[in-house]
C-alpha positions as CSV (number, residue, x, y, z in Angstrom):
1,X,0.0,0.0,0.0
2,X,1.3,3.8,-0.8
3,X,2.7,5.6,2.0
4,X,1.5,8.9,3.9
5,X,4.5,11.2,3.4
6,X,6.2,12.6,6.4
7,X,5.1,16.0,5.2
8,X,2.0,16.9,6.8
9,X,1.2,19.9,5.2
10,X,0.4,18.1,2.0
11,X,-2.0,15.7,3.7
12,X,-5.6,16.0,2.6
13,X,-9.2,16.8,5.1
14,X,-10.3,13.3,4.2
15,X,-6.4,11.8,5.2
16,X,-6.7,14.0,8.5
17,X,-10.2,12.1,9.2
18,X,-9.0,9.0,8.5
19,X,-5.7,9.1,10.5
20,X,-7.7,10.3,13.2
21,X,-10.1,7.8,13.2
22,X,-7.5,5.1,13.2
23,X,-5.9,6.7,15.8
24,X,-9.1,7.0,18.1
25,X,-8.6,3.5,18.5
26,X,-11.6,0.9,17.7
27,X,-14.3,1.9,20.6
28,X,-14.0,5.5,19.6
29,X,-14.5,5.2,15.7
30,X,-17.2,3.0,16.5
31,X,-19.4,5.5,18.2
32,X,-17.9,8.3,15.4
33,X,-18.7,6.0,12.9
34,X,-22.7,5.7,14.1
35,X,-22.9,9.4,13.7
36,X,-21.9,9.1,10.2
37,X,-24.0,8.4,6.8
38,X,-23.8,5.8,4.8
39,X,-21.8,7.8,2.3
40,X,-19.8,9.5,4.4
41,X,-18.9,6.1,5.9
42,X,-17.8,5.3,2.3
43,X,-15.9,8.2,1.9
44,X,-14.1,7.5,5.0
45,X,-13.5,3.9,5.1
46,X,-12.0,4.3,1.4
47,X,-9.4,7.0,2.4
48,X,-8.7,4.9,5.5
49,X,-7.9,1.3,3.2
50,X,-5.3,3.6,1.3
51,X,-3.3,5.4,3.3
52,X,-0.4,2.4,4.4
53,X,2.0,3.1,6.7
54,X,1.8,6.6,8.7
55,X,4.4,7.9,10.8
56,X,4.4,8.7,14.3
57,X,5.2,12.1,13.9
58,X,2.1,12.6,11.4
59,X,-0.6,11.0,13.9
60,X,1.1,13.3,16.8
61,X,1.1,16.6,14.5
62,X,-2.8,16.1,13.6
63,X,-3.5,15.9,17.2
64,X,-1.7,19.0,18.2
65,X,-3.0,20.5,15.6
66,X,-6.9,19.0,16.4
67,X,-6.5,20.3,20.2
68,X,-5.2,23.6,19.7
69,X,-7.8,24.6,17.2
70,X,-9.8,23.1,19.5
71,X,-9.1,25.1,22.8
72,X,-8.5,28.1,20.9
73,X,-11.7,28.1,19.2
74,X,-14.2,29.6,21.8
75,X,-17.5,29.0,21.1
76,X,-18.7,27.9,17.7
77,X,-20.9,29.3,15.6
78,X,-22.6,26.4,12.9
79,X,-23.7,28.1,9.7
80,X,-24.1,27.3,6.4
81,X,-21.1,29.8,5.0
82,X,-18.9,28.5,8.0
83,X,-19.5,24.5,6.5
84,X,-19.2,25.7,3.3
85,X,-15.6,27.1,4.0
86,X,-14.4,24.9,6.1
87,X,-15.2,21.9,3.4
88,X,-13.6,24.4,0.7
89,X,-10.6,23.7,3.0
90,X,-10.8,19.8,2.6
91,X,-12.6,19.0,-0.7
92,X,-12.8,19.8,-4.4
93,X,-15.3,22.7,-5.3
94,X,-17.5,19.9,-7.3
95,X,-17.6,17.8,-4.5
96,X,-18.4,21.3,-1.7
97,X,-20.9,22.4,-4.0
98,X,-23.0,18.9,-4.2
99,X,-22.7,18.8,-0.1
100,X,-24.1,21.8,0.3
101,X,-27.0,21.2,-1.9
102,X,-27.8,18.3,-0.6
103,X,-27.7,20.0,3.2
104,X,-29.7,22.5,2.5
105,X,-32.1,20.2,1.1
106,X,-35.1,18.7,2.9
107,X,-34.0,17.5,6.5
108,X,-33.0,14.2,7.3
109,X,-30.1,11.7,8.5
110,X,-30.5,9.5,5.7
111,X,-32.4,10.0,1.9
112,X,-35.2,8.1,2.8
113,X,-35.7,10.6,5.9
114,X,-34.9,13.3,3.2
115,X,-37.7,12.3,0.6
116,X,-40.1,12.5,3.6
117,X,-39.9,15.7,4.3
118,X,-40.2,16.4,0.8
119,X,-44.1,17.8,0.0
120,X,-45.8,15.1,-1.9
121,X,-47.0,17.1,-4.8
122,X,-43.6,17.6,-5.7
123,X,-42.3,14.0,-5.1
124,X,-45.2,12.9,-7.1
125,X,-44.0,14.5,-10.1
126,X,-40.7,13.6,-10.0
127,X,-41.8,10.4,-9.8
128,X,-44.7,9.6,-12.2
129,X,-41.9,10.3,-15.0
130,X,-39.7,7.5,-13.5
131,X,-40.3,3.2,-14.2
132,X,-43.3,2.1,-11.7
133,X,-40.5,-0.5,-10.5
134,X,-38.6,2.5,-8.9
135,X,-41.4,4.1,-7.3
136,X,-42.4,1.0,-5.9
137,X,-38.9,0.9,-4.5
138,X,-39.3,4.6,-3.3
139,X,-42.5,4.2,-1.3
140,X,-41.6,0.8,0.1
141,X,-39.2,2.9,2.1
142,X,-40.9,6.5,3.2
143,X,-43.1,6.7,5.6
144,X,-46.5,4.8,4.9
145,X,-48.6,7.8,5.3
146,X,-46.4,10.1,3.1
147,X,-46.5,7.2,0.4
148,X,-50.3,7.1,0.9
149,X,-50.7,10.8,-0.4
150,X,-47.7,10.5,-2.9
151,X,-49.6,7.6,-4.6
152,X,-53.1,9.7,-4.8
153,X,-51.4,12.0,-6.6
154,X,-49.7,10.0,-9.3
155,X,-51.9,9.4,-12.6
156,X,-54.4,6.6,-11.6
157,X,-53.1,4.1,-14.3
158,X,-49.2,4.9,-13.3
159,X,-50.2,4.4,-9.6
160,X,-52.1,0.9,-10.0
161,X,-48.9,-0.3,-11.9
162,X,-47.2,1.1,-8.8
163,X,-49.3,-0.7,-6.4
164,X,-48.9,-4.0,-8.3
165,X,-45.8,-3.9,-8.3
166,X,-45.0,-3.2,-4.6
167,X,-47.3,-6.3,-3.8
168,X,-44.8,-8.6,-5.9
169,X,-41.8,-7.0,-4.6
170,X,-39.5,-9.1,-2.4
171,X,-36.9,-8.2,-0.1
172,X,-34.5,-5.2,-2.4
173,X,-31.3,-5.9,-3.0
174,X,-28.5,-4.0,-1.7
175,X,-27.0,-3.1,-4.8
176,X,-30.7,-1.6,-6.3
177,X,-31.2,0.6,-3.3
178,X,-28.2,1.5,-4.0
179,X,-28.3,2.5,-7.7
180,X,-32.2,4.4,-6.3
181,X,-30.6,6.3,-3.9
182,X,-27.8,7.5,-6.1
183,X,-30.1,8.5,-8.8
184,X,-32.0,10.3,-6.3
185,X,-29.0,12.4,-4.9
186,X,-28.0,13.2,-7.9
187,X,-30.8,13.6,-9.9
188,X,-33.8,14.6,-7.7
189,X,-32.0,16.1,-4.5
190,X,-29.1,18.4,-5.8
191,X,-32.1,20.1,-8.0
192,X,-34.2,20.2,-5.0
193,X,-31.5,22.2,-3.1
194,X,-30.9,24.5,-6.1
195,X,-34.5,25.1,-6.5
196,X,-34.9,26.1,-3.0
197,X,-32.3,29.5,-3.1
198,X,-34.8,31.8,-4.4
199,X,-36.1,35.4,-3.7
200,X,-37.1,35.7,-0.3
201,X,-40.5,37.3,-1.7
202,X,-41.6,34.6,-3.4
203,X,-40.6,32.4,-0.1
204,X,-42.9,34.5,1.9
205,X,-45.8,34.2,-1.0
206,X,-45.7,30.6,-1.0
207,X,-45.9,30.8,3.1
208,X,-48.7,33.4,3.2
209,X,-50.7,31.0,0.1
210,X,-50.6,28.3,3.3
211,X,-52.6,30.5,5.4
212,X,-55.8,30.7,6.2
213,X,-57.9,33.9,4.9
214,X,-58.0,35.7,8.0
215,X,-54.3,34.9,9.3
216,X,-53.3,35.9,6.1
217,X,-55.1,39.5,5.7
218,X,-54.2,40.2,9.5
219,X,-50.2,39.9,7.7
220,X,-50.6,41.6,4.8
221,X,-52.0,44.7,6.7
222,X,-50.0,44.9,9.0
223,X,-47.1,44.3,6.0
224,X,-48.8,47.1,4.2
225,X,-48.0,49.2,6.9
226,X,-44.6,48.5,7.6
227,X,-43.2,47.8,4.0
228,X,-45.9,48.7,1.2
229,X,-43.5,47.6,-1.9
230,X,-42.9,43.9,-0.4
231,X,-46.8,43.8,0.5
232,X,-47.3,44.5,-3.2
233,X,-44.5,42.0,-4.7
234,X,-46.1,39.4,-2.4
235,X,-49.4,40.0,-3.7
236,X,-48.0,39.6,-7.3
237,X,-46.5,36.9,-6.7
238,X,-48.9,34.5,-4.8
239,X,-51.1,32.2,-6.7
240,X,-54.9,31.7,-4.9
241,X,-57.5,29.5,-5.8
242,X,-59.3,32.0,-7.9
243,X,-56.0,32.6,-10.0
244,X,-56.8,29.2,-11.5
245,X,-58.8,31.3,-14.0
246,X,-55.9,32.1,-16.0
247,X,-55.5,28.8,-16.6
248,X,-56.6,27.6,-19.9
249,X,-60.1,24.7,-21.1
250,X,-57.3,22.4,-21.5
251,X,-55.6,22.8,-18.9
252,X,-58.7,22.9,-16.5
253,X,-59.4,19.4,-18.0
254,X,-55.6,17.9,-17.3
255,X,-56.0,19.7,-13.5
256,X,-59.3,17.8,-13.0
257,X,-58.0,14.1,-13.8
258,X,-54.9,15.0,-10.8
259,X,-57.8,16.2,-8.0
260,X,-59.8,14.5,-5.6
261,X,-63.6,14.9,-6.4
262,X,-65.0,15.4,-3.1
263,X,-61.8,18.1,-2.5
264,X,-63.0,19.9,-5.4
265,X,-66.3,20.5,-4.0
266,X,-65.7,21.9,-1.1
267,X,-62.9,24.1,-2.6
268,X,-65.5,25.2,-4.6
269,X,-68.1,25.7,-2.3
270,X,-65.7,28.9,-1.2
271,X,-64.6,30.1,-5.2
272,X,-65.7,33.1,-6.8
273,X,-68.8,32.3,-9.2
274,X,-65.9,32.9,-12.6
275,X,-64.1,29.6,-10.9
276,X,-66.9,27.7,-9.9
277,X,-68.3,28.4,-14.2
278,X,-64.7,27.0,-15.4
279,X,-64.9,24.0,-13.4
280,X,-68.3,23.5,-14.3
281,X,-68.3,24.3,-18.1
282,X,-64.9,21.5,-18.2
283,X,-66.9,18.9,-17.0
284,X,-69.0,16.7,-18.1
285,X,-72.4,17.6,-18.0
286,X,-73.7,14.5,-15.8
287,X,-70.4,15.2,-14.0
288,X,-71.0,18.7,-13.7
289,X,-74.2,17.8,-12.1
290,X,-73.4,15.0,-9.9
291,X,-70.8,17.9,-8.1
292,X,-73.5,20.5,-7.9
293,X,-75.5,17.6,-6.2
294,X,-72.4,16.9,-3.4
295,X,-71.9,20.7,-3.0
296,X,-75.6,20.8,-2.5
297,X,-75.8,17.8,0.1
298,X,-72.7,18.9,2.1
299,X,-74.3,22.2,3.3
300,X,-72.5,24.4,5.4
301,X,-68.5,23.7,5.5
302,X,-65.8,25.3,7.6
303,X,-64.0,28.3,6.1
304,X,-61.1,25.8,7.1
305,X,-61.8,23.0,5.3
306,X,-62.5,25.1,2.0
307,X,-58.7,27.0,2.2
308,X,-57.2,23.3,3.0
309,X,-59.1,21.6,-0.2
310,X,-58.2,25.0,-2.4
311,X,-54.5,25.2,-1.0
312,X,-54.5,21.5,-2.4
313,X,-55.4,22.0,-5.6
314,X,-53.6,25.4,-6.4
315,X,-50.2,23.2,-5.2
316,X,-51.3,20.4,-7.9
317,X,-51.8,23.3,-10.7
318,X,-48.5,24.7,-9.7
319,X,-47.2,21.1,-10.1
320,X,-48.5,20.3,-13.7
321,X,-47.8,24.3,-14.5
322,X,-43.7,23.3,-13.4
323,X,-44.2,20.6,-15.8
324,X,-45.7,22.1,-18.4
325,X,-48.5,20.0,-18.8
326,X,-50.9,23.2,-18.1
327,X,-50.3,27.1,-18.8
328,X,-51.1,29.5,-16.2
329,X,-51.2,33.2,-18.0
330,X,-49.6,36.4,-16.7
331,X,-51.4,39.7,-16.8
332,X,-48.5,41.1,-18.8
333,X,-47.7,41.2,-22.8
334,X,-45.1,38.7,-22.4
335,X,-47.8,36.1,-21.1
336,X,-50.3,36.4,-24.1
337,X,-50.4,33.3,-26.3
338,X,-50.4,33.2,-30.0
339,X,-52.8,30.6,-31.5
């Protein structure tokens, strides 16, 4: 095996790591070891098979070196920028730069904790474009409930091929989870994490489309008063149930095969009369009236339940709009179509 040089200064972060771990003595890399994900694990354990013989004077350096920044160090502040530069320190920019996507991903120790705190409308349309074999995989491993919604929102055909498959799957293999997980990192993941830097305005949109009507108007007053030009740029920017009237016949028509009936009507026991005509004129007409029939029968419903069913549906539309499988129009020139 190749041997460490005597030179410390040209050793790299993951060497360091490695020697130190080694060092620690069995017991203590054990317990450092449990701390660890899987692929940092790999990372570690394939530095540590290489490095061959290391001198004394190396393993006493890193330790020196380890408790004076240690002791000098005060108290610590954890931050994205800090990680980031301290990994510049260790690790190639490639390599920084798909960490740190990955962190600031969804939470969670390991990817399948990650994909669960993914929202489902989102993992759903990664998904329905992938082989029903790998979505069985995916959803044989999140949380049962999550997989639950994930599946209601796949296209019904897609998610009985789904189903059938997950009731003829056996144990995975080792090597397939494997492959999943990488594709998922990579693929899925690292465009996650990029998606998620964005305008802070458009952040706080997407938060104040979660609220209900009157949590949300006591904000925007009192964000009227403070900052009038944010107020407005959030206004532009948020999408609400009646907004689904800029979407197109067609598109109305794809958005309806995605929803839940009985979540439709009571959304639409709360829309303006403009909405409640679109949905209407895009259905069928013994569809049409089987809806007006459940709207009718339900009666009164909470102003709750209406903004959680319309909330729903406006994240579905946003979903197929990502996609382009529907067009949601602009007010400006540069959103007119040309037929």
């Amino acid at each position: 095996m190749a041997r460490v040089r005597d030179d410390y200064r040209n050793l790299t972060g993951p060497q360091k790591a490695a020697i130190f771990m080694l060092a620690v003595g069995e017991s203590h890399a054990a317990t450092l070891f449990e701390m660890m994900d899987d692929e940092e694990i790999r990372e570690l354990s394939q530095t540590m098979s290489s490095l061959g013989t290391v001198s004394s004077n190396v393993v006493e350096r890193l330790f020196v070196e380890f408790a004076d920044q240690l002791s000098s160090a005060g108290s610590l502040v954890g931050s994205f920028d800090s990680t980031e530069r301290l990994l510049h320190k260790a690790l190639s920019k490639d390599r920084v730069d798909q960490i740190m996507e990955e962190i600031r991903g969804p939470a969670g120790r390991t990817m399948w904790d990650k994909l669960g705190n993914v929202n489902e409308a989102v993992l759903a349309n990664y998904l329905k474009n992938e082989y029903p074999q790998t979505v069985a995989v995916v959803l044989s491993k999140v949380r049962p409930d999550h997989a639950s919604r994930v599946l209601g929102l796949l296209p019904e055909n897609f998610a009985m091929e789904v189903v059938m498959r997950m009731l003829r799957m056996e144990t995975v293999q080792n090597d397939i989870l494997d492959h999943v997980e990488r594709t998922l990192r990579t693929e899925f993941m690292t465009n996650l994490a990029r998606t998620a830097r964005r305008d802070s305005h458009e952040m706080m949109a997407d938060i104040f489309n979660n609220l209900d009507r009157n949590t949300e108007n006591r904000f925007m007053t009192a964000l009227e008063e403070r900052n009038r030009e944010s107020a407005e740029r959030i206004k532009q920017l948020m999408f609400t149930f009646d907004d689904l009237s800029r979407v197109d016949a067609a598109g109305i028509q794809t958005l309806l095969r995605q929803v839940e009936k009985d979540q439709l009507a009571v959304a639409l026991k709360g829309a303006s009369d403009t909405v409640k005509e679109l949905f209407f004129t895009n259905m069928s007409e013994r569809a049409g009236k089987m809806m007006r029939e459940d709207m009718e029968a339900m009666g009164a419903v909470r102003l709750k339940e209406v903004d959680e069913a319309q909330a729903n549906i406006v994240a579905t539309a946003k979903a197929l709009a990502d996609t382009g499988e529907i067009v949601i129009a602009g007010t400006g020139e540069a959103d007119e179509l040309v037929y």
